[in-house]
Every structure is written in C-alpha cells, then in structure tokens.
N, C-alpha and C positions, 0 to 999 in steps of 0.2 A: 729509579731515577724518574723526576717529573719533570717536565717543557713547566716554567714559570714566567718568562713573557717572551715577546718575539717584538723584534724592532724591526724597522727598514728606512734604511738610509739612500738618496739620491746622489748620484756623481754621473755626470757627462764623459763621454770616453771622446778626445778628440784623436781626430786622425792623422796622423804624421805625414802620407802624401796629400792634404788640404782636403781631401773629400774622398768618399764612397760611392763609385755611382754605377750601377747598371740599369736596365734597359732605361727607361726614360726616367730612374728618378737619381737624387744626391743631394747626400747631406755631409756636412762637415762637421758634423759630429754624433753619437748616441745616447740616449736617454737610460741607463742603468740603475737597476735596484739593485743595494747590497742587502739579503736579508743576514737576519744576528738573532739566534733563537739562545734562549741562556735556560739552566737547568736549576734543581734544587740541590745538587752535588757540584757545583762551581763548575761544569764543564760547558763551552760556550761553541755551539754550531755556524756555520756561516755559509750559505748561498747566493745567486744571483739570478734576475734576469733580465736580458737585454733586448726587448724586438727590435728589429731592424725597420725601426721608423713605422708609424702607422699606417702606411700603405704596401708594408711586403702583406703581410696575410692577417689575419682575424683577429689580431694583438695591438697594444699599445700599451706604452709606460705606464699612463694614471691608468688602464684599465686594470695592470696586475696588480699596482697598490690597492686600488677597491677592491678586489678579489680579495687578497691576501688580509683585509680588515676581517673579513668573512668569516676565510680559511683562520684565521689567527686564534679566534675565539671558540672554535671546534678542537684546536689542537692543544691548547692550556691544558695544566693534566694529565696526559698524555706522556707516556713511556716512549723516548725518543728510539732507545734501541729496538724497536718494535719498526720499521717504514712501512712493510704493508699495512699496517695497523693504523698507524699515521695517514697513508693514503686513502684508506676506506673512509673513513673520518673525513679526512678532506673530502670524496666523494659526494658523500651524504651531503655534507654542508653547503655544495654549492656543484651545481649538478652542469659540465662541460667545462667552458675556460681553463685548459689545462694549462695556459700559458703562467695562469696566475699562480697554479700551482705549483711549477716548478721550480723558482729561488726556493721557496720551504723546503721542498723536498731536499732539493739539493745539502740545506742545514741540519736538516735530520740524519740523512745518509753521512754526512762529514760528524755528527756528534755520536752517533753509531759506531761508524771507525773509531774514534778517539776513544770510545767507552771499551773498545774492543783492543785496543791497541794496534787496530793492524789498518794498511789504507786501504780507501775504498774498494780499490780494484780485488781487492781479498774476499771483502762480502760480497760483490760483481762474477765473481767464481773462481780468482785467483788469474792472476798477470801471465802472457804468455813471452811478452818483454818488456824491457823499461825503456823503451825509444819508439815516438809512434809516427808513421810517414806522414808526411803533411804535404798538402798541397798551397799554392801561393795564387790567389787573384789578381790577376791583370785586371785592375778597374777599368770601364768603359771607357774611352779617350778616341782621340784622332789617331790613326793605326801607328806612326811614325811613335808619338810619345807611350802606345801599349808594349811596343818592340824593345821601347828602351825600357820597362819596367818587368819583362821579361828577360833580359839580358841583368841588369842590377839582381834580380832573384836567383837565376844561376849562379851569380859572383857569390852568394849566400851558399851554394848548395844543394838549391831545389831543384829536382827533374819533373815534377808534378804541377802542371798550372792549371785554372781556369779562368777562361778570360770573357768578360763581360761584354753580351751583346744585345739589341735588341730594338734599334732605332730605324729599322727598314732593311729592306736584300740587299740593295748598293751598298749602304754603307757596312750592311752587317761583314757582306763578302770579303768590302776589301781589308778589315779591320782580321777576317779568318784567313785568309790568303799573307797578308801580312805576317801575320805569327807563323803562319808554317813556312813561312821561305828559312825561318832562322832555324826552327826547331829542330835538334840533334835525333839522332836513330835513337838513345837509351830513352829521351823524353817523353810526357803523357799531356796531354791536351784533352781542354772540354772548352767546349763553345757552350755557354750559359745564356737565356735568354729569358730568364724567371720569366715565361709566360708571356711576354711580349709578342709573338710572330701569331697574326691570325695561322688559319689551316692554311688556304693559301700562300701566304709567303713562306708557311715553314716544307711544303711541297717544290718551291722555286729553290730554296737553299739546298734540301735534299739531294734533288739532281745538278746540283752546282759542289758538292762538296764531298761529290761520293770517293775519289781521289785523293782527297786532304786527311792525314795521320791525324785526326781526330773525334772527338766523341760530340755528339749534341746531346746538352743537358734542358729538362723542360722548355721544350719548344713552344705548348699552346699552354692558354689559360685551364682548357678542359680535357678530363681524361678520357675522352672518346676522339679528341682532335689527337693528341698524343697518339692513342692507338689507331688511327687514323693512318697516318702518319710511316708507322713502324714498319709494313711490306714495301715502302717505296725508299727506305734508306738503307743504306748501303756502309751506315756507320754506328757503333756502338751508341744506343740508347738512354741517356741517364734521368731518371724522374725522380722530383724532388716536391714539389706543393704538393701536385695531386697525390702522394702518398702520406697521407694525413689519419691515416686512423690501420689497424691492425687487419681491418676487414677491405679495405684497398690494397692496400700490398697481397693481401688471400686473391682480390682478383685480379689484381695486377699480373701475378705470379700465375694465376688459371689462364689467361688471356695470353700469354707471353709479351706482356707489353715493356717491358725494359730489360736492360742486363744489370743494372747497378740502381740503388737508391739510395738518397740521401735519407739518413736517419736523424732528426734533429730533438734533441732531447726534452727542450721545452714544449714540441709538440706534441710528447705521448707524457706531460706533465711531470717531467722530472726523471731521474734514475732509472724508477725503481719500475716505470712503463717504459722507458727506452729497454733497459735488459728485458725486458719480456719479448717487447717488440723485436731486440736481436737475436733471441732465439727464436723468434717464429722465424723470422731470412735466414737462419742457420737451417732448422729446418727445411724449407723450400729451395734452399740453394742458391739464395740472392745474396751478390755480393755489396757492403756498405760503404759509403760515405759516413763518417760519425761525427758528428759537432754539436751546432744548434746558431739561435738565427745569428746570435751575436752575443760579444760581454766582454771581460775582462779576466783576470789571473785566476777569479773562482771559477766563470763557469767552463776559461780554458782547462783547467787541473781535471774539471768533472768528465768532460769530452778525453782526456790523457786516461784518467781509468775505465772508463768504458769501452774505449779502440785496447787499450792495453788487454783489458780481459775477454779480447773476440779473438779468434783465433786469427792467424795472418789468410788463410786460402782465404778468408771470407771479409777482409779487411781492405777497402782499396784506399781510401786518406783519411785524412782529418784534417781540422781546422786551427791555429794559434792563434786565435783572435787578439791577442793582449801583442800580438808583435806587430801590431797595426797602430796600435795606439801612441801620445807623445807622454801618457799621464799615471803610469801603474797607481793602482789599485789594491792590492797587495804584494806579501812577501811570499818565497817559497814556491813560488806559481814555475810552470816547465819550462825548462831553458831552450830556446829555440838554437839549432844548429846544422849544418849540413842537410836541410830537408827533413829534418827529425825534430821533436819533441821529447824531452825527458818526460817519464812518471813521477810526480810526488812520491818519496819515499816516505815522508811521515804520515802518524795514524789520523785518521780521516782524509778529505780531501788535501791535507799535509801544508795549505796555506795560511798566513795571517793578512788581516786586511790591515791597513794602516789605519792606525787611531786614529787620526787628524779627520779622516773619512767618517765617524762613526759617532762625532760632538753630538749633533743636531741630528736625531730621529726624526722624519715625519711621519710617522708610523709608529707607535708604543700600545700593547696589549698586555694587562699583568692575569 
C-alpha cells in the first residue's frame, strides 16, 4: 500500500457557550485542519489539528498547513501501515514543528487500523476500557456564571472539572473560593491558569488556597517559577506548557516538580510520539491528563484511544473536545455521557468526516 495524495481541508469549530476563554484570552471560535491522506488500494485516512488560537503556545492554523505542504511531499510513496516509518520521514523533511505534524500523523495511524482491521487503540497496545474519564472546563467568567457552568456539568455527569483562571489574586481567588463552596466530597478540581500568574502572584494564591479541595494547574509561564513554587503549596501540582518535549517531563520527574501532566498529542507530533511519551510517565510514575490543544470528532476519537490504551493507575482525564462545539465535524466520533467518553470501536480511528467538509481542499499534494 502507497500514500497517493494528502489533502487538508479547513472548517471552524464554533462554540456553543459563545466563547472560550482563559487567562486573558477568548475566542468564539477555532481554526481546524481536517487532513484526508488516500492510498493506491482505495483506503482513505483522516486527521486533524486544532491550536487553540495563535497565542496558547508555538502553533497556529496557517502554520500547520505550511508545514503539512512540506511534510506532504516527503510522505507520497510512502507505506502508510509503516507510522514510525512515516514519522522519520516526516522528521527529516522538516526538522521541529511538531504541531504541523500531527493531523498526518494522526491519518496514517487511522489508515493503519483500517489496513489492519483493528482500532487504533489496538496498535496503541491494546484498550484497557471502552469509557474514558473526562473532565469538564469551567471557562474563565465572573465567579457567579462559572458556578452555574459547573452545576449544568454535574446535571451531565461530570465529577472532574477545570476551571479557568488567570486575570489577577482577587479575582482569581474569588472565582476558586466560589467553586469550592459547591463542590461535592466525590468531586475533582483544577485551578488552571495556562501561565498567567507572575512567581509572585502564584506564591499569594499558594498560601491563600492551601485549604481549598483543589489542584493548581501551570501556574507560571516558566519551569523554574513552577518549581519555584512547588515547597510553598500545599496542593497537588499539575504542569502542562512547560512539559513540552520527553527531556522535560526526565526533569521534571528528577526535580519532583509536579504530581500530574498534561500529555497533549499534537505536542509530541501525533500518536505515535504521545505513546512513546506515555510510556516514558508510565515508566517514571507520572500520572496523565491526555488530549491535545483542541479539535473536533477526529482528533476527540485519537485522544479516546490513547487514554483508552494507558492503564487506569496512570490515567487521571481527558478531554471531549467535540462536546463543546455547535457544528460536528464527523460521524462515529465518542459519545459523551455521565462524565465518560466511549472508544470508537471501528478499525482505525473508527470516524467518518462529513463530505460536505471535504468539497474544497486548500491543501492537495499528488
């Protein structure tokens, strides 16, 4: 089997509560790539990726398309049931940007399964269940309207939230004080504040929050303010930016600088670097967050087998990105329910994108 061309099609994911917003920024909607990789045996792959807006980290929409023209034309040729093979290639062709490379990846790994008949989570190492915990974001707001977006989420199911902070100590406080006056004993809390809180402000909340049933997630922008940080709190630690590559979480994990990390798939460029990546924390005995920055039905399914194929001790959420949205994207994608996600059970990533989606290529490589 040969990779014969690779497309990528654009679609906006709008948001069904009107916006997205943490620490200081929001958008009312996301810039998505669907890739579409098609073979010389009629079988057709599908990917995605989504940054969360040009200013969460070192990504952007038109960047991964220009990558992806790059990557496109190293992978022509190219034996899809092969992804390490496929990712060296990528490699070579275009040396970092792993964000760019991750929609492909993702279409290789999904035509892979499908060649294989079995889903991804099988070439992943095999599903330890077909339901994955998820947690629910309390977008940033005035504390009174996060309470009620917390309260609607329980009506759903969820015991698992993180809720968006990052706009100063007063406000942060009274916005974390607020959610925990509701929050039940089975419940889980993260105070998120992607980076926002110089060292000092994130030292004022420390001794302001050592009391509150919750966790603070990436407090500073830098991984020395974080571990900074980490003998003066009193509450579980969660690091997300700054674990950006395989050789951070090594020191991370030497340092003792967190208890949990966010593992986002587009950042180790695809699958086939996140499963590596979740056996190094398997190894070391870091427990995961598994998602990615953002996306829709595909790159929710790819996040579904990857949590699915980690064991539960070492699994604490994941993300449903596609239950956020007003506009699917495709079929097949996890059913969100009671706090849980289903696994695709068909062979590869087990989704179909809607045709209507897939007219107009801006992106075609033969």
């Amino acid at each position: 089997m040969r990779i014969t061309a690779i497309r990528a099609h654009a679609v906006d994911l709008f948001l069904a509560e009107g916006s997205y917003s943490w620490n200081t920024q929001s958008f009312p909607s996301f810039d998505s790539t669907i890739v579409e990789i098609q073979t010389d045996e009629g079988l057709t792959g599908y990917g995605e990726i989504c940054p969360l807006g040009p200013g969460y980290m070192p990504s952007f929409a038109e960047g991964a398309r220009a990558g992806m023209e790059v990557l496109a034309r190293a992978l022509i040729g190219l034996d899809p049931t092969k992804p390490n093979v496929a990712a060296a290639a990528m490699d070579t062709a275009l040396k970092g940007h792993p964000y760019a490379k991750s929609g492909l990846d993702l279409a290789i790994w999904d035509l892979a399964g499908k060649a294989a008949g079995v889903p991804v989570s099988t070439l992943l190492g095999g599903a330890f269940r077909d339901q994955v915990r998820l947690f629910r974001v309390i977008s940033r707001d005035a504390p009174a309207a996060m309470v009620e977006r917390l309260l609607e989420a329980r009506e759903r199911g969820f015991i698992q939230y993180q809720m968006k902070v990052g706009t100063g100590v007063a406000e942060d406080l009274a916005r974390m004080h607020a959610i925990a006056d509701v929050l039940q004993p089975n419940e889980v809390l993260a105070a998120d504040a992607n980076t926002a809180w110089s060292r000092a402000e994130a030292m004022q909340i420390a001794a302001a929050v050592s009391e509150l049933p919750l966790a603070i997630e990436q407090p500073c922008l830098r991984y020395d303010e974080c571990l900074a940080l980490r003998p003066h709190l009193a509450r579980p630690l969660i690091l997300d930016e700054v674990m950006d590559s395989r050789d951070a979480i090594r020191q991370g994990a030497a340092d003792g600088a967190m208890d949990i990390i966010n593992l986002k798939i587009s950042r180790f460029g695809g699958l086939g670097g996140a499963m590596r990546t979740r056996d190094l924390c398997l190894d070391l005995g870091i427990t995961m967050t598994i998602e990615d920055t953002w996306g829709g039905e595909i790159a929710t399914a790819a996040i579904a087998h990857l949590a699915a194929a980690t064991p539960d001790y070492a699994h604490f959420q994941s993300s449903a990105f596609h239950d956020y949205h007003t506009n699917p994207i495709a079929t097949g994608g996890p059913v969100v329910a009671d706090g849980h996600m289903s696994v695709p059970d068909g062979p590869g990533l087990g989704i179909t994108p809607i045709p209507d989606l897939l007219r107009e290529p801006i992106l075609e490589v033969r």
